[in-house]
C-alpha positions as semicolon CSV with decimal commas, in nm:
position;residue;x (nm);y (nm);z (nm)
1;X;1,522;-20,873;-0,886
2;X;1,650;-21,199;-0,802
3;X;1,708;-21,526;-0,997
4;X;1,406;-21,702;-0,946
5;X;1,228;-21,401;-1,047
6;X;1,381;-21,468;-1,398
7;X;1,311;-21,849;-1,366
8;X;0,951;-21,771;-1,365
9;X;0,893;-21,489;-1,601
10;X;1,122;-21,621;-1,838
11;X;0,954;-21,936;-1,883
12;X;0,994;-21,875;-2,349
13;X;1,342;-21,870;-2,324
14;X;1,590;-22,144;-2,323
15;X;1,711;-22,251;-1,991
16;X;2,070;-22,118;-2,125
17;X;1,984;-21,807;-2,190
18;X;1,780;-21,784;-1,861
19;X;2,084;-21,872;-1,699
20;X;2,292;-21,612;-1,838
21;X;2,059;-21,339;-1,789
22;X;2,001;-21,413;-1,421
23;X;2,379;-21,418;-1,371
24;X;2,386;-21,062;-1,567
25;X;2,112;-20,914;-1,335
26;X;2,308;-21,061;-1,027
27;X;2,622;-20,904;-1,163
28;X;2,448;-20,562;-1,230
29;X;2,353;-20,603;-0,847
30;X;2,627;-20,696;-0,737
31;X;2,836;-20,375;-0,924
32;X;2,596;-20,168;-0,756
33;X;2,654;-20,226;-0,453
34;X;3,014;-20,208;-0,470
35;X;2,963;-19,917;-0,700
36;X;2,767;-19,703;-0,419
37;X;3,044;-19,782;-0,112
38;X;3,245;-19,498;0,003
39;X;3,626;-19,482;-0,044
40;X;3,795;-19,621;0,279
41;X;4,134;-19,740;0,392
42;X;3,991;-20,085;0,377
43;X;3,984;-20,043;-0,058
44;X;4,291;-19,860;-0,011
45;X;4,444;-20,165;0,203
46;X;4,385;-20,411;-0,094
47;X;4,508;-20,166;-0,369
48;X;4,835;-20,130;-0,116
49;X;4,846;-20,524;-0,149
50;X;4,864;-20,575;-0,475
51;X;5,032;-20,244;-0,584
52;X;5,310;-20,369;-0,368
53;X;5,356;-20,697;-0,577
54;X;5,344;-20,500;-0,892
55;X;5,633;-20,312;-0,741
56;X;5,843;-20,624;-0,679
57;X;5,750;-20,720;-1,001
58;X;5,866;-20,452;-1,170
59;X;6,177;-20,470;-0,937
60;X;6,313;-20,819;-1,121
61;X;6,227;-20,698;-1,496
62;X;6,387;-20,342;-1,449
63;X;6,711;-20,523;-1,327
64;X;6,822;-20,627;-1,687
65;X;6,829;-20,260;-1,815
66;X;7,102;-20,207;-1,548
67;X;7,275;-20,510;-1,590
68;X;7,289;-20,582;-1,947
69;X;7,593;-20,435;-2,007
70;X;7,800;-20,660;-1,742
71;X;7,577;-20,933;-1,870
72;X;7,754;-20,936;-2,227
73;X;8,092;-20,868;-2,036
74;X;8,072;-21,164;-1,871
75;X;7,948;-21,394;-2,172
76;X;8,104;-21,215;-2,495
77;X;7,769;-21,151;-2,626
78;X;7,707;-20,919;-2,925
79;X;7,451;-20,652;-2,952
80;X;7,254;-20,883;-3,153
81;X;7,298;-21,130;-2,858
82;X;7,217;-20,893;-2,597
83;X;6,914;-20,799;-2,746
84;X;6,759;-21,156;-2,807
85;X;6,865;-21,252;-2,441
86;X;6,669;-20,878;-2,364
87;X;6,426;-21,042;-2,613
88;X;6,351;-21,409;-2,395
89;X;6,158;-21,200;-2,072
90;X;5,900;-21,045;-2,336
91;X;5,830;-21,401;-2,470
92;X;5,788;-21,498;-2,161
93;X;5,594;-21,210;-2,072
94;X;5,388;-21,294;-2,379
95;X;5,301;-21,652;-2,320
96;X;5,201;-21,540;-1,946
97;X;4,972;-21,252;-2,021
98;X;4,791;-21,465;-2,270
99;X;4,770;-21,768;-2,056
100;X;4,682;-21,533;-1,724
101;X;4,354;-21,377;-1,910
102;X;4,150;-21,673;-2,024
103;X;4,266;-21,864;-1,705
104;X;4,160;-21,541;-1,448
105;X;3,838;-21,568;-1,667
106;X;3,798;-21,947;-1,614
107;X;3,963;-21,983;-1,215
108;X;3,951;-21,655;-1,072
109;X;4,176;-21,303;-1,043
110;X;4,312;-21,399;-0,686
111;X;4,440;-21,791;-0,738
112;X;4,611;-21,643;-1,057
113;X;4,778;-21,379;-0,899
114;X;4,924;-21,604;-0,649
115;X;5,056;-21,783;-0,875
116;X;5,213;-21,522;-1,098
117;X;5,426;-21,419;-0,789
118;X;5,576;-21,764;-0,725
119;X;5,657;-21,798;-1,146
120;X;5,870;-21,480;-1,134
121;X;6,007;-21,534;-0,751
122;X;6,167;-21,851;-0,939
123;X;6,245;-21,720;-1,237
124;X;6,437;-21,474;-1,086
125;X;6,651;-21,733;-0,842
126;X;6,704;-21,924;-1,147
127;X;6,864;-21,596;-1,290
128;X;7,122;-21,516;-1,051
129;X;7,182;-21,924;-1,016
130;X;7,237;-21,920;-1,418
131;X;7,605;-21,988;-1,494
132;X;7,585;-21,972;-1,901
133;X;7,397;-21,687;-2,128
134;X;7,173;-22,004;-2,236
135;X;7,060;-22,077;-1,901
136;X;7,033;-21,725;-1,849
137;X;6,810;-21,698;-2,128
138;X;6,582;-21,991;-2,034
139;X;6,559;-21,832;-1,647
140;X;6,469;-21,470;-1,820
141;X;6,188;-21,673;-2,004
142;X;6,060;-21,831;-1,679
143;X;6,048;-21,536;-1,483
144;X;5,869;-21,333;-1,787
145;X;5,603;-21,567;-1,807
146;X;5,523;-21,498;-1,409
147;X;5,549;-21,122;-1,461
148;X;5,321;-21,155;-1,773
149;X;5,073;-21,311;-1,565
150;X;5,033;-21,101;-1,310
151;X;4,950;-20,743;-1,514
152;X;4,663;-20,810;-1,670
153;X;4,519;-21,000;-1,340
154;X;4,619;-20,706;-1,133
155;X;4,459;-20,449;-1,339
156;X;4,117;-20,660;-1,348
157;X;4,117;-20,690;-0,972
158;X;4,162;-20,328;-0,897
159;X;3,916;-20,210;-1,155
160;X;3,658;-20,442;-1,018
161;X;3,685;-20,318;-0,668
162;X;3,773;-19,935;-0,753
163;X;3,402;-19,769;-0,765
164;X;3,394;-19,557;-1,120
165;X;3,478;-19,198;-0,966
166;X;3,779;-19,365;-0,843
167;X;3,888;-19,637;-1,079
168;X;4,107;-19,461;-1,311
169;X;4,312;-19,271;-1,069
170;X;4,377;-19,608;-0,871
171;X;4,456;-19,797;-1,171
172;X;4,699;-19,512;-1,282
173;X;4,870;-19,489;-0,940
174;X;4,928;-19,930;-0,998
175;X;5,107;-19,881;-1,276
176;X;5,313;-19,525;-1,108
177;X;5,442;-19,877;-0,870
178;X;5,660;-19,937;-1,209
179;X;5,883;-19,640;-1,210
180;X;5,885;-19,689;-0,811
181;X;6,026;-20,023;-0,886
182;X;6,284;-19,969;-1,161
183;X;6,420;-19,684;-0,961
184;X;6,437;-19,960;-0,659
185;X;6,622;-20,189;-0,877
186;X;6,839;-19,923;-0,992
187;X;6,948;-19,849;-0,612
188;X;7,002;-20,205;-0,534
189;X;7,166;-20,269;-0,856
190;X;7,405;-19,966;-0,810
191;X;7,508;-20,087;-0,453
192;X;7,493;-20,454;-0,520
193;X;7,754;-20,393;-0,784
194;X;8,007;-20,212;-0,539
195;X;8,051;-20,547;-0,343
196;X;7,969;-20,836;-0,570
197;X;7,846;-20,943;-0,930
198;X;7,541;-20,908;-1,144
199;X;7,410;-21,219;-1,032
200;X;7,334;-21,123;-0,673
201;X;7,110;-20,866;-0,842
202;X;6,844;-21,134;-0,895
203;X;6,911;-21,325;-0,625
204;X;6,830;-21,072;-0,402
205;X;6,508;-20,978;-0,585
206;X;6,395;-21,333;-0,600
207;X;6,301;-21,298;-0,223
208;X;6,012;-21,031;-0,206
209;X;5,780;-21,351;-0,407
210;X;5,732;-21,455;0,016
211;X;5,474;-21,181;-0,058
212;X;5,261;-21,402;-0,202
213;X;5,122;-21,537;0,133
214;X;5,028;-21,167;0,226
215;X;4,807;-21,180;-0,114
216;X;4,674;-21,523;0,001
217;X;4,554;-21,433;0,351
218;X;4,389;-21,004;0,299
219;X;4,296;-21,018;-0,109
220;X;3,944;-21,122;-0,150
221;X;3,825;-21,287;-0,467
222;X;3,630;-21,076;-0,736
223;X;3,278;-21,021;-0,633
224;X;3,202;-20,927;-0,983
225;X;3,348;-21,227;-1,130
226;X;3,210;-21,432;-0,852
227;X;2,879;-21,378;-0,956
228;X;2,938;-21,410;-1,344
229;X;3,031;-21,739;-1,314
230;X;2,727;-21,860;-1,093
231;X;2,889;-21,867;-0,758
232;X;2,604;-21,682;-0,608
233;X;2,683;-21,759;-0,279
234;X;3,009;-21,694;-0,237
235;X;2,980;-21,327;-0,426
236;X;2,691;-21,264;-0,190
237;X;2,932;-21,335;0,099
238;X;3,224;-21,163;-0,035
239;X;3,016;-20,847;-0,103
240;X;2,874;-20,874;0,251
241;X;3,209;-20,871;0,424
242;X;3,324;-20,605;0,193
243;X;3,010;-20,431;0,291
244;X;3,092;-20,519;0,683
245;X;3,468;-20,393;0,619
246;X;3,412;-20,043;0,493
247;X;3,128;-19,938;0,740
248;X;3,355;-20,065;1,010
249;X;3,556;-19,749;0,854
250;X;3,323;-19,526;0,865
251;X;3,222;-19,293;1,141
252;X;2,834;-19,315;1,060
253;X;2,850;-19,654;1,033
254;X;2,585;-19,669;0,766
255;X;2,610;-19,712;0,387
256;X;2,468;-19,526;0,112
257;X;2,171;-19,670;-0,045
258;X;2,182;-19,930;-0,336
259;X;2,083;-19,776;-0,668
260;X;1,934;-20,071;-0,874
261;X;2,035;-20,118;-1,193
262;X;1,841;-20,388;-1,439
263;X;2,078;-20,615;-1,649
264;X;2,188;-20,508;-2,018
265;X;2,056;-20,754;-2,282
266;X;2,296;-21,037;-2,257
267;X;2,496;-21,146;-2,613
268;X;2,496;-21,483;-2,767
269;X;2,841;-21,416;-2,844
270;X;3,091;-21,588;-2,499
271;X;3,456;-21,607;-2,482
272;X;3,717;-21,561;-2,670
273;X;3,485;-21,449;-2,937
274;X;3,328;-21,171;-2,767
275;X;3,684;-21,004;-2,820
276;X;3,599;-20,955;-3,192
277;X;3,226;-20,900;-3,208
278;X;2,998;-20,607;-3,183
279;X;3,123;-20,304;-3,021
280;X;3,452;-20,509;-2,889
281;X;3,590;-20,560;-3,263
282;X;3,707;-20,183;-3,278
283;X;3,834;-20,164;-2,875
284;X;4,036;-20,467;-2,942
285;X;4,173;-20,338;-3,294
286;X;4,273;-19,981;-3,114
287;X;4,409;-20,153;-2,808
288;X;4,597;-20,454;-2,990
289;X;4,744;-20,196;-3,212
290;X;4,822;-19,889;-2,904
291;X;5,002;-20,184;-2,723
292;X;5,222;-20,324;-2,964
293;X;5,336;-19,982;-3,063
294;X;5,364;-19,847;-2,728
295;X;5,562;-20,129;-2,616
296;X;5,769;-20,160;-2,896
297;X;5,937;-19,841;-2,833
298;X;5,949;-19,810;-2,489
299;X;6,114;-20,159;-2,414
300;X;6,286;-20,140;-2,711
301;X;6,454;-19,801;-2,570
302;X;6,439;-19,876;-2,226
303;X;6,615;-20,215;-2,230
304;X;6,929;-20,088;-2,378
305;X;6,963;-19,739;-2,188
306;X;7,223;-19,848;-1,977
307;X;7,415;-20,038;-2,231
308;X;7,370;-19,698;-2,468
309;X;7,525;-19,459;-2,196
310;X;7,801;-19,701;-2,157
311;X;7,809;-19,677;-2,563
312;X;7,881;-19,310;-2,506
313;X;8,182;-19,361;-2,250
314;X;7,989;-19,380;-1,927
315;X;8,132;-19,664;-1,715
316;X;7,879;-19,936;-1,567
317;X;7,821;-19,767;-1,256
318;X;7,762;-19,450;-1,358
319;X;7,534;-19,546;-1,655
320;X;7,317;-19,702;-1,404
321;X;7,342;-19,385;-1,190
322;X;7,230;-19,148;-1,490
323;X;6,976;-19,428;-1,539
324;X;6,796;-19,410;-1,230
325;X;6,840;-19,051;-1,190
326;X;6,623;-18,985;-1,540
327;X;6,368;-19,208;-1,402
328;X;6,330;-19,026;-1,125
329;X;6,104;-18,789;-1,394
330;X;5,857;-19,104;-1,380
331;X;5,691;-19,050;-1,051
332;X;5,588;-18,674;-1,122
333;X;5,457;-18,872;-1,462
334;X;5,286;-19,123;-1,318
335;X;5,130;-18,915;-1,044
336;X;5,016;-18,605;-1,313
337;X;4,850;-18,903;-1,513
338;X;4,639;-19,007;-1,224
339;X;4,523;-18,703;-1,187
340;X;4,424;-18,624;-1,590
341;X;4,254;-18,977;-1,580
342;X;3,996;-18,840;-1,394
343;X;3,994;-18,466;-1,489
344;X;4,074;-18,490;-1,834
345;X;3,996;-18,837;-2,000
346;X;4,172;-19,150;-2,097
347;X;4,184;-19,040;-2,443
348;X;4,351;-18,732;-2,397
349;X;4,609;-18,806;-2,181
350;X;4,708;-19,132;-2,363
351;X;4,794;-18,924;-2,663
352;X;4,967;-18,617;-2,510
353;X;5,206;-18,850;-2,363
354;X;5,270;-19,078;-2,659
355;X;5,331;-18,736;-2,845
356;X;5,524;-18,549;-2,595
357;X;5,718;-18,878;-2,586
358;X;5,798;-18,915;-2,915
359;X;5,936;-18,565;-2,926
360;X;6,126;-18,642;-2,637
361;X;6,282;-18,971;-2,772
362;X;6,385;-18,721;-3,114
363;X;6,588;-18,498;-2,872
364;X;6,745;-18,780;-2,640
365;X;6,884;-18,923;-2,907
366;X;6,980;-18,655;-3,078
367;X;7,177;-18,496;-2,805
368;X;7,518;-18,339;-2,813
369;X;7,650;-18,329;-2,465
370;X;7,575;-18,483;-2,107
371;X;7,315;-18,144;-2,006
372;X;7,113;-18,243;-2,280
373;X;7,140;-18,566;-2,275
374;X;6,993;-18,563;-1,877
375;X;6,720;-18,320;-1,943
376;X;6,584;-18,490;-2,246
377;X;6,610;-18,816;-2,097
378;X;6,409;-18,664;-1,817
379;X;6,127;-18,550;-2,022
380;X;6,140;-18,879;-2,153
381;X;6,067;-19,082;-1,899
382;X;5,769;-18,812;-1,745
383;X;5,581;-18,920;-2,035
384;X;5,645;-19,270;-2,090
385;X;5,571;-19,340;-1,759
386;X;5,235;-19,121;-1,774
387;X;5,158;-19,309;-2,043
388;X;5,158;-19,658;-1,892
389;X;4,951;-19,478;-1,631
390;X;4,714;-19,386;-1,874
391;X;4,733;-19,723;-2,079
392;X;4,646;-19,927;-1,758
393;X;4,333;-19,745;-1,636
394;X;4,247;-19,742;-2,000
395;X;4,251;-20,133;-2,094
396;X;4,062;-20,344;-1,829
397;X;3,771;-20,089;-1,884
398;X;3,680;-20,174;-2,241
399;X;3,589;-20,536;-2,165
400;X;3,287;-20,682;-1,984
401;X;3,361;-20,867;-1,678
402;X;3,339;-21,256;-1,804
403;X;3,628;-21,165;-2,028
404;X;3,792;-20,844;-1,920
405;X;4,103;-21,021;-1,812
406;X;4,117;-21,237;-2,124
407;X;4,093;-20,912;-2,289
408;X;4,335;-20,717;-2,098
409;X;4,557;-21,034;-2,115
410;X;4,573;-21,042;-2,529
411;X;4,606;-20,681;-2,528
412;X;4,933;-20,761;-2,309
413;X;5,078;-21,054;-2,529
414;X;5,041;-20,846;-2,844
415;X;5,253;-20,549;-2,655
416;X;5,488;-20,859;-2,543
417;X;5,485;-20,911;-2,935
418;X;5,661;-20,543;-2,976
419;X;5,836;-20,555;-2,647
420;X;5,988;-20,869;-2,778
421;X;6,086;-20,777;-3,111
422;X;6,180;-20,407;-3,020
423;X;6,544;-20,501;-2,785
424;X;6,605;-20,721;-3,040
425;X;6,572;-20,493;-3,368
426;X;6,749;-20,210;-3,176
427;X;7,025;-20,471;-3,115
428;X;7,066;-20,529;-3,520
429;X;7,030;-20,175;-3,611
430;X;7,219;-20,026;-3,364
431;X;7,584;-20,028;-3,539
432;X;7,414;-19,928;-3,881
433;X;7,158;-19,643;-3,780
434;X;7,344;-19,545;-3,440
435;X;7,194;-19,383;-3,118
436;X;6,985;-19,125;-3,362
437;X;6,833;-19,400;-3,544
438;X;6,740;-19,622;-3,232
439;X;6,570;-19,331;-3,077
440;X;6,363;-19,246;-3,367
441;X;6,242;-19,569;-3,445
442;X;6,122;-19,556;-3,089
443;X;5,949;-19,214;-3,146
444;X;5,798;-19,308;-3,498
445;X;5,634;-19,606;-3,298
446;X;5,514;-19,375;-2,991
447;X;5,350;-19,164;-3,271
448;X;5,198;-19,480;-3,409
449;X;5,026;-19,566;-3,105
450;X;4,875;-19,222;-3,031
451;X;4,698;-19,238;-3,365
452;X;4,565;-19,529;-3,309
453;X;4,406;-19,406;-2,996
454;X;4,270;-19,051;-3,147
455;X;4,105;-19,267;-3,444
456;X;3,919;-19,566;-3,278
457;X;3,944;-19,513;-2,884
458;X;3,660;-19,458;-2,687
459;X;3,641;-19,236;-2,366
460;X;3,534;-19,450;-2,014
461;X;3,629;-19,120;-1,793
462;X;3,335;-19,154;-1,462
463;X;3,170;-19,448;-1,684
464;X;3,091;-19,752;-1,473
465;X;3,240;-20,089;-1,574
466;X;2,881;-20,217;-1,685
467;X;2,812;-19,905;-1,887
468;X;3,080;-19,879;-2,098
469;X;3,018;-20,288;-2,193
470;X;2,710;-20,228;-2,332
């Protein structure tokens, strides 16, 4: 079914609303056809692309958890300081992931993503250049708006690619690029301070934003959002060299057949509004609340884990060793996510690791001795880092493609909301509650979060994207 076929057996409607539901039709065929292509390294070479800018990405906002502590050496600051400079990347972040969403909407995943890269490449120059805590502050800001930016832009472009069997487990393995990066950060971090100051930290992390011209030249615009914004032409073409691409890959050399799909009814509701109508009113009330929450504790926690072990008598380097070495426990969490995506449901596994990392929190800061203090940290970070596994594959899915990354993008800035406030609040309470305290604030919020996803969360698990919108 083509446009014109609606054109002229739609002749009762308004031209608007033949518009929209010849675009919907062209989007249905379009997900079909990416929907029915085989798995090849081609899909796997763009995932690789933009996986690997979420890992530098993650490289520059993991550096201040290692840092922080020389930071307020160097400028006097308080805890309450330290934890509003903490504070500046997640308003950044904030502003960034809302901006990011309605603009990927309105100009496309790819140009946004590009441009995410050079805001935090920047940001992060500006860090190490940054010769008072002010300017420091201000350079943290810049470079959280970039990072904010890019999440929610990356997540929309690899679930709109991913075919559904697939899409969670990719997704999940993005966001396993996280722990890959803060443990990178810890390593350079931990030999960068041997031979020179904090500063050179960000310096050196600045650089990887080159990467940007690798995004440029092998990342293909959205074919999906390509043709829900009326650029037939260049959706048909993008599709076709996708097409072209993976049965270059394959040994047969043929593709599986297209299974047709006809349109859903299309709403009168667009935009911004479509976040808060129908079906999308509960999604958005489950995620808004599972991300604030979720972030809340685990920036809030994570932030200051450096600065807490040197609390406990640790000097800086070898807080930042026991740092990296309890992250370590995030890969095997990531990875274990990816597979209960799939196997198990998005529900599910969200909530066993917001549980299992609450209890976890308890016990870490709770401990009594260095042993303890390892292996609950350990457990810790398995599950935290699962969780962001889950939470990614989980978000972009709940949206329909003409606002999924406006969606994904608020759902972001209101976890920048609790990832702002939570270094902050930790910062205040920290000399009247203690380490016990900290940690189970940050469990009570984990706890929080799971409910909210039991209660009004919907499972997506081997749903295609155009399914679960309707």
């Amino acid at each position: 079914m083509t446009i014109s076929d609606f054109s002229t057996s739609a002749g009762s409607l308004a031209p608007a609303a033949v518009a929209r539901t010849a675009e919907a039709q062209q989007v249905a065929d379009i997900a079909a056809r990416l929907e029915r292509l085989p798995l090849t390294s081609y899909q796997r070479l763009i995932f690789g692309i933009i996986a690997t800018a979420w890992f530098f990405d993650s490289m520059d906002l993991a550096a201040l958890t290692f840092v922080l502590g020389s930071i307020r050496q160097t400028f006097g600051l308080s805890t309450a300081e330290a934890g509003l400079l903490s504070s500046m990347s997640f308003l950044g972040m904030f502003v960034g992931a809302a901006s990011a969403g309605l603009l990927a909407d309105r100009f496309g995943r790819a140009r946004v993503f590009q441009v995410s890269m050079i805001f935090w490449g920047l940001g992060s120059l500006c860090c190490g250049l940054s010769t008072t805590a002010t300017a420091l502050g201000a350079s943290r800001l810049l470079l959280g708006f970039g990072m904010g930016m890019e999440f929610p832009v990356a997540q929309s472009m690899v679930s709109e690619i991913m075919p559904a069997k697939n899409r969670g487990r990719y997704i999940a393995f993005l966001e396993g690029f996280w722990p890959l990066g803060f443990i990178a950060s810890g390593l350079v971090t931990y030999v960068v301070l041997q031979a020179a100051d904090w500063r050179w930290v960000f310096i050196l992390q600045a650089i990887p934003a080159v990467f940007v011209l690798v995004v440029r030249r092998y990342v293909p615009e959205s074919p999906r959002w390509l043709a829900a914004h009326g650029y037939s032409q260049r959706a048909e073409a993008t599709v076709r060299m996708i097409e072209t691409k993976v049965r270059n890959r394959l040994q047969t050399g043929e593709l599986p057949p297209v299974v047709r799909q006809v349109a859903a009814p299309v709403s009168e509701v667009t935009g911004l509004r479509t976040l808060f109508s129908g079906i999308y009113a509960r999604r958005t009330t489950m995620l808004w609340t599972l991300w604030f929450f979720a972030l809340l504790g685990f920036y809030g926690l994570t932030t200051w884990l450096g600065a807490l072990l040197q609390a406990k008598g640790f000097p800086v380097t070898k807080s930042v060793f026991y740092t990296i070495l309890i992250s370590l426990a995030g890969i095997p969490g990531f990875l274990v996510s990816a597979w209960l995506v799939e196997s198990w449901g998005r529900k599910a596994t969200l909530a066993m690791n917001l549980l299992c990392g609450a209890t976890a929190c308890y016990f870490y800061g709770s401990a009594a001795d260095q042993t303890q203090l390892i292996i609950a940290g350990l457990c810790m970070q398995f599950f935290l880092f699962g969780m962001w596994s889950a939470l990614y594959a989980y978000t972009p899915e709940l949206y329909p493609t003409h606002v999924r990354a406006t969606g994904t993008g608020f759902a972001s800035a209101v976890g920048r909301i609790g990832s702002l406030i939570g270094p902050y609040v930790i910062g205040v309470i920290l000399p009247a509650a203690g380490q016990g305290g900290v940690f189970a604030l940050g469990a009570g919020a984990f706890v929080v979060a799971a409910l909210a996803v039991l209660l009004l969360g919907e499972e997506t698990r081997g749903r295609t994207l155009e399914s679960i919108s309707h």
